[in-house]
Structure formats: C-alpha cells, structure tokens
N, C-alpha and C positions, 0 to 999 in steps of 0.2 A: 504494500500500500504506500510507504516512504517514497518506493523508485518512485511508481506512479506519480503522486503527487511532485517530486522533484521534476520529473518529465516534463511537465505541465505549465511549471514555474518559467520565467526568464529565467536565461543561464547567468544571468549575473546576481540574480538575487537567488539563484538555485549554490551557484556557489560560496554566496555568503552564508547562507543556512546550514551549508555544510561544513565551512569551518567551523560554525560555532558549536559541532557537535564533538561530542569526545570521538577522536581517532577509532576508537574500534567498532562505533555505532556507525559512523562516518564511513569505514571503512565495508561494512556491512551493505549498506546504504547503495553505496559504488559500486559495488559487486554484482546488484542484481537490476544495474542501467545497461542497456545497452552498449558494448565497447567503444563507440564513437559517442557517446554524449559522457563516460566516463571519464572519458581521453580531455575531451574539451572544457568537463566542468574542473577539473585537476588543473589543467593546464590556466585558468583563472583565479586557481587559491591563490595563499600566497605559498611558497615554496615551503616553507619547516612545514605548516600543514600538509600542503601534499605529500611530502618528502613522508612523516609518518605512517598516512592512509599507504602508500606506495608500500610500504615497510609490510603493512600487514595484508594486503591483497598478496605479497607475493607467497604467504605458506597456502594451503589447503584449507577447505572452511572446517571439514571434520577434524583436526590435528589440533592441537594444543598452542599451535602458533597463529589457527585460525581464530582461536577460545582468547588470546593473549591481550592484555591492555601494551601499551610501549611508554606510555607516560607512566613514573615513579620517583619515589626518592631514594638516592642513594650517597649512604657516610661513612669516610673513611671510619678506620676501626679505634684510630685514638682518642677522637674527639667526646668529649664528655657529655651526660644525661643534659646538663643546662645547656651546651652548646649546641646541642642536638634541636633541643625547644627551642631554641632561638632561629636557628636554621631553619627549621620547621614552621617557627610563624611567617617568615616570609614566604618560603618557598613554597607551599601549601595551599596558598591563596592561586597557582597556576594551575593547580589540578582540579579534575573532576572527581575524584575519588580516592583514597589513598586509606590504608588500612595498617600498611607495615612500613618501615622502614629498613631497606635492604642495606647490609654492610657490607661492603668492597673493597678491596684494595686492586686497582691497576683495574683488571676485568675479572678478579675472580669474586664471587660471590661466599663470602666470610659466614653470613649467619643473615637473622631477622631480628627486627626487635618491634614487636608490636605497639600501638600505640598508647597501652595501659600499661605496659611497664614505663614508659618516657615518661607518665605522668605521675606513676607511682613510685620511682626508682627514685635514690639521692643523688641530686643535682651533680653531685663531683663525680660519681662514677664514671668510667668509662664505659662506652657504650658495649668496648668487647668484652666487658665482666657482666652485660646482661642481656645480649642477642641468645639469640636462638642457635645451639652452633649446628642443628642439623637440619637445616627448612628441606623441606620435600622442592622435590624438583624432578624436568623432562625434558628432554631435547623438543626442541620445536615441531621436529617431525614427528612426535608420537600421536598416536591416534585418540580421539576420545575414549576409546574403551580402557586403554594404558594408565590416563590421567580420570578416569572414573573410578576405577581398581585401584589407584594409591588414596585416595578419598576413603575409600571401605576399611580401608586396611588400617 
C-alpha cells in the first residue's frame, strides 16, 4: 500500500517522505517500487540517505541483513557510564530507535550495554566493566529461520 501510495505522489515530495523514514522502512518501501521509479526516487534523496536505503536493498529480504536496522550507537570500550550519557544525549536525538549501545573497538564488536544498565550503572564505571560480553549475533547472510532459532534458544 506504501509503494502505491509513493507511486502516486510527485517524485519530489515522494522523495522527501522517504527520507524522513527510518532506513529500513524506507528501505522496504523501495523495494517493492518498480526499479525505474526506485532508481529515480534514490537518485533525489540526499546521498547519506540513499547511501543507507542502498546498504540494505543490497542483502535478501528473508536474511537477517534484510530484518537489519544500519543506524546505531556505537562506544569505544574505555569510555565511562557518564561519558557514555553524555554521548548518548546528543547523539540519540539522530535516531529513530535505539535500544542498546554496541561497544567497539576498530570494527570488532566488544559486547552490549543496554540502556538500563547506563542508567542504573555508577557514573565512573567503565562501560567495558558492564556490557554484555557475549551479544548474540549472525552474519548478514543468515536466513530468518537461523536468527528465529537463536531467539528460542
């Protein structure tokens, strides 16, 4: 019903509506337009928008990279429970949804820290004395059934 209605729209105000959508609804969105009006309304965002939608059109819609948000927050592993809040109130206000804060160093994924322990944790801590050190995880290409079955488990 989205394409629909996107179809219908000018493509310039078809593409503003679409930015203002989170990436992976957005991205959902484009997927089921025709490939010449997907082409066109892309080619209208602005680029970091499309650049994302582009990101997640390229996995599979069944796959976990189809299922996948690509906006998050991500802290290195020194920095502490108040520095983290502080971070967090700004950087926060750019997201549509945010649940965890992933910790990183370089590109590897360190742990999680959810956002009731940042609230409930002592301000000095370090944030790698209270992430999560084993978040589930799956390569992009796994199938829905792969990332259903770690859920159960």
């Amino acid at each position: 019903m989205q394409a629909d209605i996107i179809t219908d729209m000018d493509k310039e105000q078809a593409a503003d509506v679409i930015e203002r959508m989170p990436p992976d609804e957005a991205a959902d969105v484009i997927a089921d337009l025709p490939a010449e009006k997907a082409q066109e309304l892309l080619g209208l965002m602005e680029k970091e928008e499309a650049e994302d939608i582009h990101e997640l059109l390229a996995h599979e819609e069944d796959t976990a990279g189809g299922l996948m948000i690509n906006e998050y927050l991500a802290y290195p592993p020194g920095i502490s429970i108040g520095e983290a809040m502080e971070r967090f109130r700004k950087d926060a206000t750019e997201l549509e949804a945010y649940y965890y804060i992933y910790v990183v160093e370089g590109e590897k994924l360190l742990g999680v820290l959810g956002l009731r322990d940042l609230i409930l944790e002592d301000r000095g801590k370090p944030i790698s004395d209270v992430m999560h050190k084993k978040p589930i995880s799956v390569h992009a290409d796994a199938g829905q059934e792969t990332v259903a079955e770690l859920w159960r488990s």
